[in-house]
N, CA, C and O atoms as CSV, one atom per row, in Angstrom:
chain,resi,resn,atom,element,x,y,z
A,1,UNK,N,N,0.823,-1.192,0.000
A,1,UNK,CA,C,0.000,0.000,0.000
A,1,UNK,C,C,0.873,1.265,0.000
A,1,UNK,O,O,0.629,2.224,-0.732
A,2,UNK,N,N,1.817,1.218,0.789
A,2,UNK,CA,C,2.690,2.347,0.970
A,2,UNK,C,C,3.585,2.520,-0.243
A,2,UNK,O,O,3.770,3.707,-0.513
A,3,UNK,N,N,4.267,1.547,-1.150
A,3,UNK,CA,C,4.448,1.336,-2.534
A,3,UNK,C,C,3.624,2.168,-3.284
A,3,UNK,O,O,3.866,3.375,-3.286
A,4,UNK,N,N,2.781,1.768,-3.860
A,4,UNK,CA,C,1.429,2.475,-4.256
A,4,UNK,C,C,1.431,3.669,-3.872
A,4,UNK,O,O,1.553,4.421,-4.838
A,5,UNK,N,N,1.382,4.000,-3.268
A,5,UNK,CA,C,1.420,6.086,-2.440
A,5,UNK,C,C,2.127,6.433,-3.182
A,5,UNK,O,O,1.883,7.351,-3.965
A,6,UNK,N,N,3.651,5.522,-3.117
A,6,UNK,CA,C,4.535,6.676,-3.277
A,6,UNK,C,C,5.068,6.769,-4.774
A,6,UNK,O,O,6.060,7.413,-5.115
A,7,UNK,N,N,4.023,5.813,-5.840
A,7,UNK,CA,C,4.749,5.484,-7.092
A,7,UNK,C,C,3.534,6.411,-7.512
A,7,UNK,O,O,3.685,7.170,-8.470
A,8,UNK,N,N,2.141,6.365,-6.710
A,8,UNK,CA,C,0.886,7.612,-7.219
A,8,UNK,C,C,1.713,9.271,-7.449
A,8,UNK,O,O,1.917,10.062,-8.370
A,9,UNK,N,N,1.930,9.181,-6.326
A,9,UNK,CA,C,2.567,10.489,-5.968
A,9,UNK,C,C,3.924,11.405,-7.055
A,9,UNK,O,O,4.037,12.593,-7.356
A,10,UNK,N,N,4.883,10.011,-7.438
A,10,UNK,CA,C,5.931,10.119,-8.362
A,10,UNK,C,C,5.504,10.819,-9.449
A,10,UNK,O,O,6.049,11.844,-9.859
A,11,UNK,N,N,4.181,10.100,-10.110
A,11,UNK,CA,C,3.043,10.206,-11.893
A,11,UNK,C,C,2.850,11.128,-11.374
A,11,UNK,O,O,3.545,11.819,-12.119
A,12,UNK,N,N,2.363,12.019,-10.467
A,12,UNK,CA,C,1.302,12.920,-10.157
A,12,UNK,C,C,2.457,14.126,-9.882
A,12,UNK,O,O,2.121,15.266,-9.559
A,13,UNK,N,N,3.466,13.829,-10.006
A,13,UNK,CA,C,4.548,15.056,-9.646
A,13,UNK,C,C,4.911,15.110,-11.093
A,13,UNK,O,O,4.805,16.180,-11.693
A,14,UNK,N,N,5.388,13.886,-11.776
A,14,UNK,CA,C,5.561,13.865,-13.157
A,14,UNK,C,C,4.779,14.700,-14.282
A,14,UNK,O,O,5.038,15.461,-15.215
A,15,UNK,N,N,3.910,14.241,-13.788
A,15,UNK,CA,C,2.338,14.914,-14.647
A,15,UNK,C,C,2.241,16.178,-14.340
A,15,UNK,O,O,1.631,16.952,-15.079
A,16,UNK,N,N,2.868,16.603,-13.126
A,16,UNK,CA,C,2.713,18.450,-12.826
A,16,UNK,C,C,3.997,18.880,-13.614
A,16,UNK,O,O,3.913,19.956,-14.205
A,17,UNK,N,N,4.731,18.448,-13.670
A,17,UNK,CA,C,6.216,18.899,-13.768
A,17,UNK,C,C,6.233,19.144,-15.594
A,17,UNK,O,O,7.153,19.831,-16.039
A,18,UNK,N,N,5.302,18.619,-16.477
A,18,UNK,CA,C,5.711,18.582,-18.007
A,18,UNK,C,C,4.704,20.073,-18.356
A,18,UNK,O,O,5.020,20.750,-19.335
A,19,UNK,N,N,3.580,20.470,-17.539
A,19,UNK,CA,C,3.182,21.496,-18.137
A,19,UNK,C,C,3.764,22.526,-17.350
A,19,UNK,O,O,3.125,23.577,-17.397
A,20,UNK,N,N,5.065,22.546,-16.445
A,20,UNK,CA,C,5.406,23.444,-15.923
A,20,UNK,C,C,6.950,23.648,-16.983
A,20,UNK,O,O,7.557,24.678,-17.277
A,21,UNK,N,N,7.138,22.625,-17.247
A,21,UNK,CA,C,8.560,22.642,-18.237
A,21,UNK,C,C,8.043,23.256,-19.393
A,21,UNK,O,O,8.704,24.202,-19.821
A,22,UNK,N,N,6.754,22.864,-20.159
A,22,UNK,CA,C,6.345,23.429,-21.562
A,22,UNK,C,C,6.222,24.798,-21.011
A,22,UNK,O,O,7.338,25.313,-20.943
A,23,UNK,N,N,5.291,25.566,-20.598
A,23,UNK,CA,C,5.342,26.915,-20.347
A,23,UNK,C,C,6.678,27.449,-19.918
A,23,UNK,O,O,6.869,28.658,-20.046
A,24,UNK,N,N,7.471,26.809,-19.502
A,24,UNK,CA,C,9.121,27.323,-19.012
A,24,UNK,C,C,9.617,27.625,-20.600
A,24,UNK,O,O,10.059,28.743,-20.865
A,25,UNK,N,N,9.553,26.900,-21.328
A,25,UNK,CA,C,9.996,26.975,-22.652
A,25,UNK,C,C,9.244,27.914,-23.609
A,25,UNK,O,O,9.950,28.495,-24.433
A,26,UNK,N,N,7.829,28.169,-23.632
A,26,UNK,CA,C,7.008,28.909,-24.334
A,26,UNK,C,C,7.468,30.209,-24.295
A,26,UNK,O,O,7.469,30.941,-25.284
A,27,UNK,N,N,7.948,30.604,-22.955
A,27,UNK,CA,C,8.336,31.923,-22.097
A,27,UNK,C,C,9.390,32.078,-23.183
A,27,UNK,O,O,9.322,32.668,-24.262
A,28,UNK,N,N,10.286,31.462,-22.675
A,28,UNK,CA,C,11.542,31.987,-23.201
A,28,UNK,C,C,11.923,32.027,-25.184
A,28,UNK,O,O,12.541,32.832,-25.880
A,29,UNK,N,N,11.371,31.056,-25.419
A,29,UNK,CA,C,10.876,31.251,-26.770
A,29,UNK,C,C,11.173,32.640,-27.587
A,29,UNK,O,O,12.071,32.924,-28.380
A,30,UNK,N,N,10.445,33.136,-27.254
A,30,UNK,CA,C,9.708,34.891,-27.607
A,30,UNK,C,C,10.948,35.636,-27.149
A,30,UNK,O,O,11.454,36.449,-27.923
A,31,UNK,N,N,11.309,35.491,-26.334
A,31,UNK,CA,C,12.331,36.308,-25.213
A,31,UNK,C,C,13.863,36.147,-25.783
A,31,UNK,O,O,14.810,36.850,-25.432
A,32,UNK,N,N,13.893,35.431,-26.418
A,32,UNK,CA,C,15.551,34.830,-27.287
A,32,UNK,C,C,14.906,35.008,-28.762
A,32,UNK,O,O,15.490,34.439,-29.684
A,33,UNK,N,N,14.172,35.480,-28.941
A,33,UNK,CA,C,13.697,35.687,-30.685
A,33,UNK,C,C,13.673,37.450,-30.480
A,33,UNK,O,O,14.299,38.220,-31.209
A,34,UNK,N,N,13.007,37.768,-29.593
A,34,UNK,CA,C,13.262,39.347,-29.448
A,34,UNK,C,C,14.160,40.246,-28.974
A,34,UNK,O,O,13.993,41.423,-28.656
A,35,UNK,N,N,15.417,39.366,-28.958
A,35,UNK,CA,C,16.592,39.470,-28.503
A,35,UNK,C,C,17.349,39.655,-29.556
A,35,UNK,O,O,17.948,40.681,-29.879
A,36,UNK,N,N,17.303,38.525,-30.145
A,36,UNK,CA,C,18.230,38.498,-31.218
A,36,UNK,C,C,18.649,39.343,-32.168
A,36,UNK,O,O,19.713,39.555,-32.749
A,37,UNK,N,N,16.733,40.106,-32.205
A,37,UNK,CA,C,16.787,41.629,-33.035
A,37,UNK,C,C,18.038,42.731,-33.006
A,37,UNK,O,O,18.584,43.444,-33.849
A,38,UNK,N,N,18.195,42.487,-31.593
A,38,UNK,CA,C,19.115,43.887,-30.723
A,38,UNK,C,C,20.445,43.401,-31.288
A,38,UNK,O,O,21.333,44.215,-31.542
A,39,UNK,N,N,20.574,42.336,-31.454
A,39,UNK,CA,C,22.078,42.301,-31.556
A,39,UNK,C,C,23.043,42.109,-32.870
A,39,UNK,O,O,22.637,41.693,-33.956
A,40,UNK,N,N,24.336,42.472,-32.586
A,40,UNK,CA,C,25.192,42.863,-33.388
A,40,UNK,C,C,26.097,41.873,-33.593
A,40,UNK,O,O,26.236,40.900,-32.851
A,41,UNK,N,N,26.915,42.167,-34.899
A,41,UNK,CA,C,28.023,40.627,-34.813
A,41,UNK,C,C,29.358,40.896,-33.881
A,41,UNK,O,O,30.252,40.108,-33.570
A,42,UNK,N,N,29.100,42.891,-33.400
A,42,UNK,CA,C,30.609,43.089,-32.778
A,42,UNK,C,C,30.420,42.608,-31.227
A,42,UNK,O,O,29.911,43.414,-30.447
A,43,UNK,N,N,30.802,41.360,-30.771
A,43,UNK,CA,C,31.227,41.527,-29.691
A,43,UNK,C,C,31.867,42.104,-28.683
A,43,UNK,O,O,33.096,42.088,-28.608
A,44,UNK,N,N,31.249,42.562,-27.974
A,44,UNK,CA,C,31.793,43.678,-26.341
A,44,UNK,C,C,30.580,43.276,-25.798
A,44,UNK,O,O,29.543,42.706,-26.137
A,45,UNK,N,N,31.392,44.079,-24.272
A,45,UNK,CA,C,30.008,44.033,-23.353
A,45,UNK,C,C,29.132,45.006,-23.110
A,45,UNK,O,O,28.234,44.874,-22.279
A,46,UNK,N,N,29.312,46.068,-23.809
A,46,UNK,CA,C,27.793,47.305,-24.113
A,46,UNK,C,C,27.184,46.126,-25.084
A,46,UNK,O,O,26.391,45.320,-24.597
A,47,UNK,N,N,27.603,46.031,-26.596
A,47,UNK,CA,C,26.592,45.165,-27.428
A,47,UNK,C,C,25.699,44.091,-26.582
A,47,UNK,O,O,24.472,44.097,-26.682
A,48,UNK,N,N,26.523,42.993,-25.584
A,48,UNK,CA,C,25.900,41.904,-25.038
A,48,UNK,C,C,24.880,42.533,-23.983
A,48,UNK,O,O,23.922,41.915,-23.520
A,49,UNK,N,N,25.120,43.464,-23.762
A,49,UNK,CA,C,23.946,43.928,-22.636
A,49,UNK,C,C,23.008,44.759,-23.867
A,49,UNK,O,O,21.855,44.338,-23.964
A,50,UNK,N,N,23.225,45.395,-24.395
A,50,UNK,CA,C,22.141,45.595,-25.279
A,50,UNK,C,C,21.309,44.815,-26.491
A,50,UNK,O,O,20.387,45.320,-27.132
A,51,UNK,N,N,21.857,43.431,-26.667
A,51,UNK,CA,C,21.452,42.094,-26.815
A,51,UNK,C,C,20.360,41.694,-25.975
A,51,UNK,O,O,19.557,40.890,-26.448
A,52,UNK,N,N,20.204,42.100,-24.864
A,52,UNK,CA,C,20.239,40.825,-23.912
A,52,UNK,C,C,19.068,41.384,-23.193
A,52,UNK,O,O,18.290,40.623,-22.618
A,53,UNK,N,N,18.871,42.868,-23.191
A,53,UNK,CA,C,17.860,43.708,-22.852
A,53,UNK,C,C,16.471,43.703,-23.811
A,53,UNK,O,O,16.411,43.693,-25.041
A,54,UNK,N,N,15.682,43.710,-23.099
A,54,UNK,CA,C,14.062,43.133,-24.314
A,54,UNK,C,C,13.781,44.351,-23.903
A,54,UNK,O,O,14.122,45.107,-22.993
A,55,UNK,N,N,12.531,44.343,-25.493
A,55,UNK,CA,C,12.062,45.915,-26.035
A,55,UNK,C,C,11.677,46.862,-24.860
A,55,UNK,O,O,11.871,48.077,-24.889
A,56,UNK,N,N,11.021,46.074,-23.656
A,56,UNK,CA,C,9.913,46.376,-22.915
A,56,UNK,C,C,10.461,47.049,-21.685
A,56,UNK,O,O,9.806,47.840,-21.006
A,57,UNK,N,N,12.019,46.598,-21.375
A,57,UNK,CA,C,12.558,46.819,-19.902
A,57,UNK,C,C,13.252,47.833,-19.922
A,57,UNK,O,O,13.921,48.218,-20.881
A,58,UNK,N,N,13.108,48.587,-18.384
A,58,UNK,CA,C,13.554,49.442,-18.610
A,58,UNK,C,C,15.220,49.961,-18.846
A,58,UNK,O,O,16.133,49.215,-18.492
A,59,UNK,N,N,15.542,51.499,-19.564
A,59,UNK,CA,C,16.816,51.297,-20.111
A,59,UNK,C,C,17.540,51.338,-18.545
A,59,UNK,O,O,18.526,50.674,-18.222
A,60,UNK,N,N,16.897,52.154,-17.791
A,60,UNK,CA,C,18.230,52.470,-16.417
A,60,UNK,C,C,17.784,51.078,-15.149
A,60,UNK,O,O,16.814,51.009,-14.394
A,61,UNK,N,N,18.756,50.276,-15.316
A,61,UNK,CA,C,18.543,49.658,-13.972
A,61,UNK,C,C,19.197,50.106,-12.560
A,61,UNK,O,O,18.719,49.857,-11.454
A,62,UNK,N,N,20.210,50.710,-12.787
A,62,UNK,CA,C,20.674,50.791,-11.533
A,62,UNK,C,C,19.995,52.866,-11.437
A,62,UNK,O,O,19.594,53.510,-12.406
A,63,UNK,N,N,20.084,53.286,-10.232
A,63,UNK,CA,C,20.382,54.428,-10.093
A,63,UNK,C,C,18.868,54.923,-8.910
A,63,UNK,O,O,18.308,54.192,-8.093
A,64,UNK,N,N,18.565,56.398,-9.242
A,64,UNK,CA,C,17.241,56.671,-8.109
A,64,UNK,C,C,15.918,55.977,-8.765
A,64,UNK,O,O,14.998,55.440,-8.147
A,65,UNK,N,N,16.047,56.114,-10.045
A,65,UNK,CA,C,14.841,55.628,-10.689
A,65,UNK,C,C,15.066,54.082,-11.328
A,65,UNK,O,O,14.235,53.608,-12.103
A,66,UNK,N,N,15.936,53.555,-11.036
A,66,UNK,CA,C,16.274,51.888,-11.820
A,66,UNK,C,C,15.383,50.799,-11.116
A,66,UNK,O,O,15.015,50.881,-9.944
A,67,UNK,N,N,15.137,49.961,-11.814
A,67,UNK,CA,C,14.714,48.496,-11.503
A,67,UNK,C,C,14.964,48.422,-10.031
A,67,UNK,O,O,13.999,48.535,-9.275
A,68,UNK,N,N,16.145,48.247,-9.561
A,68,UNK,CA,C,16.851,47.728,-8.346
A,68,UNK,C,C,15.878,48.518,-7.114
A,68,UNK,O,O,15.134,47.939,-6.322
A,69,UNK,N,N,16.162,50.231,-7.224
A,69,UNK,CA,C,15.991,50.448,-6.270
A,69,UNK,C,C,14.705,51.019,-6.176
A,69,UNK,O,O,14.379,51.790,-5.273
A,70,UNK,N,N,13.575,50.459,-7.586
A,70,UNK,CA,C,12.287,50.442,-7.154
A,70,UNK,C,C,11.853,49.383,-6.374
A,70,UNK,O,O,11.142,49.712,-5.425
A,71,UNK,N,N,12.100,48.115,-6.522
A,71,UNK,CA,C,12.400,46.875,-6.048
A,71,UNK,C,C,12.161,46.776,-4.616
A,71,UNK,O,O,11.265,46.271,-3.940
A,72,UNK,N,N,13.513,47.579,-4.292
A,72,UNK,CA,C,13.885,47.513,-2.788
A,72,UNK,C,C,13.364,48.632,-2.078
A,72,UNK,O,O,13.543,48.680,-0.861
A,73,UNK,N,N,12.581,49.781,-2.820
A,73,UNK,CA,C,11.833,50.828,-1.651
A,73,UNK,C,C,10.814,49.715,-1.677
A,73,UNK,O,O,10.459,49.279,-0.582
A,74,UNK,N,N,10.370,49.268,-2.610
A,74,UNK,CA,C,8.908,48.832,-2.159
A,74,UNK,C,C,8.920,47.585,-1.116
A,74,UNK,O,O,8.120,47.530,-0.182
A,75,UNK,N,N,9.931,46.562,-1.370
A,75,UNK,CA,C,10.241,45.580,-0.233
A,75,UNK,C,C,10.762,46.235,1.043
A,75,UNK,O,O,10.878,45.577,2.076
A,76,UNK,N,N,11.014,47.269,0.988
A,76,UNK,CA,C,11.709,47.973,2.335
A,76,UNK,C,C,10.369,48.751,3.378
A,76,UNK,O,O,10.199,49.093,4.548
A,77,UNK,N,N,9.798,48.744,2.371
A,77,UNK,CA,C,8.238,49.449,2.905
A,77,UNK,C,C,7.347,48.220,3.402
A,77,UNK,O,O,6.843,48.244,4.525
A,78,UNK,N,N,7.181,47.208,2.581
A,78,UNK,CA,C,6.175,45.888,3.345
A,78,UNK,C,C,7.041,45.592,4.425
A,78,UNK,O,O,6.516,45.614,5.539
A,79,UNK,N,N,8.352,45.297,4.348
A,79,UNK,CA,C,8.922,44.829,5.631
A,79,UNK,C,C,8.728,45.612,6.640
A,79,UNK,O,O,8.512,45.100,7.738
A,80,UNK,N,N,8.765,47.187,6.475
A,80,UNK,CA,C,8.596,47.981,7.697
A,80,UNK,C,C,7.618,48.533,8.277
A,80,UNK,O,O,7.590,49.183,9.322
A,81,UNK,N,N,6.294,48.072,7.106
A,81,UNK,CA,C,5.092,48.095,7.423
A,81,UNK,C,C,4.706,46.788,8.386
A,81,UNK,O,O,4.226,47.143,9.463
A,82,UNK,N,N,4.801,45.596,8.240
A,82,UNK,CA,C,4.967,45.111,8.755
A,82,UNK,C,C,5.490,44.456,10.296
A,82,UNK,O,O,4.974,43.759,11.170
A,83,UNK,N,N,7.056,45.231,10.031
A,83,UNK,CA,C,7.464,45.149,11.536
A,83,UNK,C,C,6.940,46.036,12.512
A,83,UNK,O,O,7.087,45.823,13.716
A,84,UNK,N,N,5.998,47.568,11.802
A,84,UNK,CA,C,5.369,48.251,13.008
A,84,UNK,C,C,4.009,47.385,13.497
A,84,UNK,O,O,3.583,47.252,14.645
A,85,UNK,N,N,3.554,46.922,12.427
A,85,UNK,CA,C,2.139,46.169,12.690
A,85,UNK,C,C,2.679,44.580,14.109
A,85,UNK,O,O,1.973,43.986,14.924
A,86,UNK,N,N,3.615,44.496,13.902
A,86,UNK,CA,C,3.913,43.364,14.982
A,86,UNK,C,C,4.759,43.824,16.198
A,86,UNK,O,O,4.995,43.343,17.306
A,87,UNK,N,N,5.160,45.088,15.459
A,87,UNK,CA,C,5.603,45.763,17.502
A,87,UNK,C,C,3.820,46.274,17.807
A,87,UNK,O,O,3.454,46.013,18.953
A,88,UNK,N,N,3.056,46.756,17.160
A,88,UNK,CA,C,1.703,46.758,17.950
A,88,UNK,C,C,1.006,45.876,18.343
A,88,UNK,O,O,0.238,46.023,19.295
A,89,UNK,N,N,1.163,44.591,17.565
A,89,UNK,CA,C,0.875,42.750,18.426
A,89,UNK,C,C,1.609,43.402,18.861
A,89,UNK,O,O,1.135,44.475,18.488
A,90,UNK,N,N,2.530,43.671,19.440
A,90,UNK,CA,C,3.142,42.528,20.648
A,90,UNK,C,C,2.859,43.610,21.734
A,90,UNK,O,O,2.541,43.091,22.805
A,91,UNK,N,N,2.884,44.756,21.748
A,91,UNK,CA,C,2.711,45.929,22.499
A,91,UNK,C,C,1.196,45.481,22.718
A,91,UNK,O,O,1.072,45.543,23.941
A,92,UNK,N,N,-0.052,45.051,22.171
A,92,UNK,CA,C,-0.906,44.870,22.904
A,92,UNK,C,C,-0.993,43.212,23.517
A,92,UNK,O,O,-2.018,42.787,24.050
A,93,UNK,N,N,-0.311,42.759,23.420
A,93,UNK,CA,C,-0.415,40.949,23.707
A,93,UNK,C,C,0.734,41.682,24.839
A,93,UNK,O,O,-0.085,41.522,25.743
A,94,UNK,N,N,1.200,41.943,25.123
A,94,UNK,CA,C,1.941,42.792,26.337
A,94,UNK,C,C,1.323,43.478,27.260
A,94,UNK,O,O,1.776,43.719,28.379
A,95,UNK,N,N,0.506,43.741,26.926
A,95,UNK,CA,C,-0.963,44.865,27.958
A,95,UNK,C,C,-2.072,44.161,28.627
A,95,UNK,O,O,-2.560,44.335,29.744
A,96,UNK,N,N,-2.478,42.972,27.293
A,96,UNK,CA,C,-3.655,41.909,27.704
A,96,UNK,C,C,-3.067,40.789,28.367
A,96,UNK,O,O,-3.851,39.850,28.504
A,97,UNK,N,N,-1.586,40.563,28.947
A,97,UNK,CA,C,-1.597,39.506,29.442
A,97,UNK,C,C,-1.637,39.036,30.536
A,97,UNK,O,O,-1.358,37.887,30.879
A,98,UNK,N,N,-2.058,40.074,31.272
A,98,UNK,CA,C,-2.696,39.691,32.502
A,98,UNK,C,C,-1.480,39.413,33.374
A,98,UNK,O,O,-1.936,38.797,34.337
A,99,UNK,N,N,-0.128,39.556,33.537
A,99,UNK,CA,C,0.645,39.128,34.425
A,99,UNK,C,C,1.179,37.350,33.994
A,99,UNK,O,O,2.260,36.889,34.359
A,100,UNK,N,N,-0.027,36.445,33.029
A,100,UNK,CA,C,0.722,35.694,32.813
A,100,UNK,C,C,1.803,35.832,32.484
A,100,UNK,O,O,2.049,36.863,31.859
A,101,UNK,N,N,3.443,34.416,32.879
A,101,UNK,CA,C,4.272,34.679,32.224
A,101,UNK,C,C,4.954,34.250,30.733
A,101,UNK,O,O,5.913,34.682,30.094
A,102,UNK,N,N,3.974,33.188,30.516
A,102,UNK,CA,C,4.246,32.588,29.206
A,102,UNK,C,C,3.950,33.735,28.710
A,102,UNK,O,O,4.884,34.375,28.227
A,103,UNK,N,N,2.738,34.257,28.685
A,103,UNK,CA,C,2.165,35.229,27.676
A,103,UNK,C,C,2.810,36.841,27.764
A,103,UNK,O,O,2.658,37.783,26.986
A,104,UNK,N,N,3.422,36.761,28.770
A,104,UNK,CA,C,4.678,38.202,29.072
A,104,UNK,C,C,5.828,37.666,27.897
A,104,UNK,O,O,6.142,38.345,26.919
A,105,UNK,N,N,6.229,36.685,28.123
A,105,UNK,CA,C,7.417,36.438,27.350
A,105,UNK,C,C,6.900,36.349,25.682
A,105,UNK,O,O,7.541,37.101,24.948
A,106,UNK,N,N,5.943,35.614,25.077
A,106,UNK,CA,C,5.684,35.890,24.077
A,106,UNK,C,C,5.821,37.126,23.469
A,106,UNK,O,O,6.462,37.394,22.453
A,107,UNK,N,N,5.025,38.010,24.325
A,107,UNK,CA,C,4.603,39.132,23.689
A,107,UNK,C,C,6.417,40.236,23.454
A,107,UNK,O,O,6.867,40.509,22.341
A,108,UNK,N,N,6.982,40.581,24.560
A,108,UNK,CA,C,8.256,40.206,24.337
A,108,UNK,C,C,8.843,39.949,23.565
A,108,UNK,O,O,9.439,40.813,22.921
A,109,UNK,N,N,8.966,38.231,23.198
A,109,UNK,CA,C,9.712,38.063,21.930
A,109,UNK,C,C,9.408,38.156,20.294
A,109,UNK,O,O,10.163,37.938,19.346
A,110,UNK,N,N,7.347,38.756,20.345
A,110,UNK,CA,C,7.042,39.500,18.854
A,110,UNK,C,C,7.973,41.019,19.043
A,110,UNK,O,O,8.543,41.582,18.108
A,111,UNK,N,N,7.963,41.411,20.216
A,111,UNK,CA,C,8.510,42.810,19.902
A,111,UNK,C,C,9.938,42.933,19.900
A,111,UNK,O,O,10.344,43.979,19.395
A,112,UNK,N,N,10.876,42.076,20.367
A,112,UNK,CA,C,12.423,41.861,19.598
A,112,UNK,C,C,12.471,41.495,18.299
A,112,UNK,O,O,13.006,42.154,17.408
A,113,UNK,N,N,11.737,40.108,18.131
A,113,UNK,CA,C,11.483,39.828,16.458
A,113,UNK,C,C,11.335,41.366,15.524
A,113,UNK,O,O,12.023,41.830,14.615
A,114,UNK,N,N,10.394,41.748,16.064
A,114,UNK,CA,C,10.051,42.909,15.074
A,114,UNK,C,C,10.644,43.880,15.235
A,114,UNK,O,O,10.467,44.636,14.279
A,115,UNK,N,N,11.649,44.508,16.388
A,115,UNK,CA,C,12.395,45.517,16.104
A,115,UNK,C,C,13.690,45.074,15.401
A,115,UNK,O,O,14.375,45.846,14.730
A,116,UNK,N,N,14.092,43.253,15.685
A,116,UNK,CA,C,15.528,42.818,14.858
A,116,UNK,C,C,15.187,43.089,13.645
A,116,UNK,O,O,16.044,43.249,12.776
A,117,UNK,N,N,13.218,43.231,13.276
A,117,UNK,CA,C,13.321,42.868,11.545
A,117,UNK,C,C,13.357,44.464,11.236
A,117,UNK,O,O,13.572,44.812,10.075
A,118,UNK,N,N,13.214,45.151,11.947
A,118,UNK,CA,C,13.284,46.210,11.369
A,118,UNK,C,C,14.457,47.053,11.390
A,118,UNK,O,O,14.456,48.276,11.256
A,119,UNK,N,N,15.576,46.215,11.590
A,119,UNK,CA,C,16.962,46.382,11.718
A,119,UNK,C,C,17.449,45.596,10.991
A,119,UNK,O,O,18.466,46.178,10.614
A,120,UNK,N,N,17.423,44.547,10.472
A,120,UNK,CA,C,17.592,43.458,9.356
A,120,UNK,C,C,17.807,44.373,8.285
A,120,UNK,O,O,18.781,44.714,7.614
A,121,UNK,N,N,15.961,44.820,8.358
A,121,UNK,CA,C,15.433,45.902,6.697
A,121,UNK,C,C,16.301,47.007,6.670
A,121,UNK,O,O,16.765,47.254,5.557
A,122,UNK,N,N,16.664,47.778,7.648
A,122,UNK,CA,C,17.621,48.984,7.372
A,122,UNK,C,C,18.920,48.678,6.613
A,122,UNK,O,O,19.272,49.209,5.561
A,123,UNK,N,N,19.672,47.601,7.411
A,123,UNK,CA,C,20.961,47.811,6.841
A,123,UNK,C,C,20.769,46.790,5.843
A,123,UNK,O,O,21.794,46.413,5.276
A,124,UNK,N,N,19.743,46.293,5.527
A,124,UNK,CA,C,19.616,45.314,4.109
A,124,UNK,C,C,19.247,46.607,2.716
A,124,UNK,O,O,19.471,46.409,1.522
A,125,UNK,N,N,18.860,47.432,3.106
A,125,UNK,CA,C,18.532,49.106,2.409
A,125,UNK,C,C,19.757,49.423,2.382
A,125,UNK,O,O,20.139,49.866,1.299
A,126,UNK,N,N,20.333,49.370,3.004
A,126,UNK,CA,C,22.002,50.606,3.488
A,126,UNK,C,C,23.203,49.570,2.609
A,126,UNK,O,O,24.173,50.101,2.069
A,127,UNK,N,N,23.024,48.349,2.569
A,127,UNK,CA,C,23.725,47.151,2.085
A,127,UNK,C,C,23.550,47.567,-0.014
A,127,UNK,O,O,24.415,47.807,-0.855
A,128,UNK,N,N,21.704,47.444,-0.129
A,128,UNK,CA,C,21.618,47.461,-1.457
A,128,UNK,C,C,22.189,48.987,-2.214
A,128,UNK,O,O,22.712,49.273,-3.291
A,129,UNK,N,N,21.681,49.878,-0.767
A,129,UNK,CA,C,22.147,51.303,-1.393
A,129,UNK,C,C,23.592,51.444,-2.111
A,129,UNK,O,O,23.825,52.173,-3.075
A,130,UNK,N,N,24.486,50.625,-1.468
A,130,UNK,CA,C,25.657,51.178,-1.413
A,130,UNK,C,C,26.482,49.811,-2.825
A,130,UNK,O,O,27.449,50.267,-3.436
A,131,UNK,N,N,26.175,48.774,-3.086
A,131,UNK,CA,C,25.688,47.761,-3.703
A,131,UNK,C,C,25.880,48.806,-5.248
A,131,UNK,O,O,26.951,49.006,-5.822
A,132,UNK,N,N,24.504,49.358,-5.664
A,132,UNK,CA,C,24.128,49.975,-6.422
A,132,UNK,C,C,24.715,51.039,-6.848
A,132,UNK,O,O,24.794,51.318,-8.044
A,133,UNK,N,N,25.242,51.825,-5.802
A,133,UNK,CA,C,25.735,53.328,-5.887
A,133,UNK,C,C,27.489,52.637,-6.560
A,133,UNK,O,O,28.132,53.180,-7.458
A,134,UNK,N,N,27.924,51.300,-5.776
A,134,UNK,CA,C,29.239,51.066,-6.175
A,134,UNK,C,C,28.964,50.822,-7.946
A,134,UNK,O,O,30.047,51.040,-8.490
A,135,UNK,N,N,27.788,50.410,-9.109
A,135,UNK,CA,C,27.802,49.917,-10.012
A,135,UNK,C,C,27.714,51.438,-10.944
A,135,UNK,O,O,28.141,51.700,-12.068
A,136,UNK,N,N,27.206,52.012,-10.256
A,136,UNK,CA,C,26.472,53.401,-10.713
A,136,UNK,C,C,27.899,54.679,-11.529
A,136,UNK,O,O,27.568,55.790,-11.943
């Protein structure tokens, strides 16, 4: 029986895995045909990056307005939206707990969690800033 499970399970991963490979390929298809347009027979690495860049993306990646560091304000904002929303758990799971101490210490360790994450997010900002500014 346990045979059986696990040879069901194998087909049934198999069977997920071929329409995830065909669309892997469909993608890229298009993406190496609209490529090819851009490019030149002189090899360098301006040509290969302007090869390699599709019609649609944008020209500046790095800089105030690039890819990168739209990227990372906006991940820098859910994370820190976030870590205030769980120093307020924990600041009220800190108020309601009645003197229990399990529930003292919980509340506690949402509000280290969430001030480490919101110290994580800074110098993970201060890390990409400087990251970027070195390519720039």
């Amino acid at each position: 029986m346990k045979r059986m499970k696990s040879s069901i399970k194998k087909s049934l991963q198999a069977l997920l895995l071929v329409p995830v490979m065909a669309l892997g390929v469909t993608a890229a298809v298009p993406a190496i045909a609209g490529a090819a347009s851009n490019c030149s027979d002189d090899v360098t690495l301006s040509n290969g990056v302007d090869c390699a860049q599709g019609e649609e993306q944008s020209d500046q990646l790095f800089g105030t307005s690039g890819v990168f560091s739209t990227i990372t304000n906006v991940l820098l904002f859910l994370i820190g939206a976030i870590s205030v929303i769980m120093l307020i758990i924990g600041g009220i799971r800190y108020t309601i707990s009645g003197g229990d101490q399990a529930a003292v210490t919980a509340a506690k360790n949402t509000i280290l969690y969430a001030i480490v994450g919101i110290v994580v997010a800074i110098l993970a900002y201060a890390i990409v800033n400087f990251v970027i500014g070195s390519f720039v």
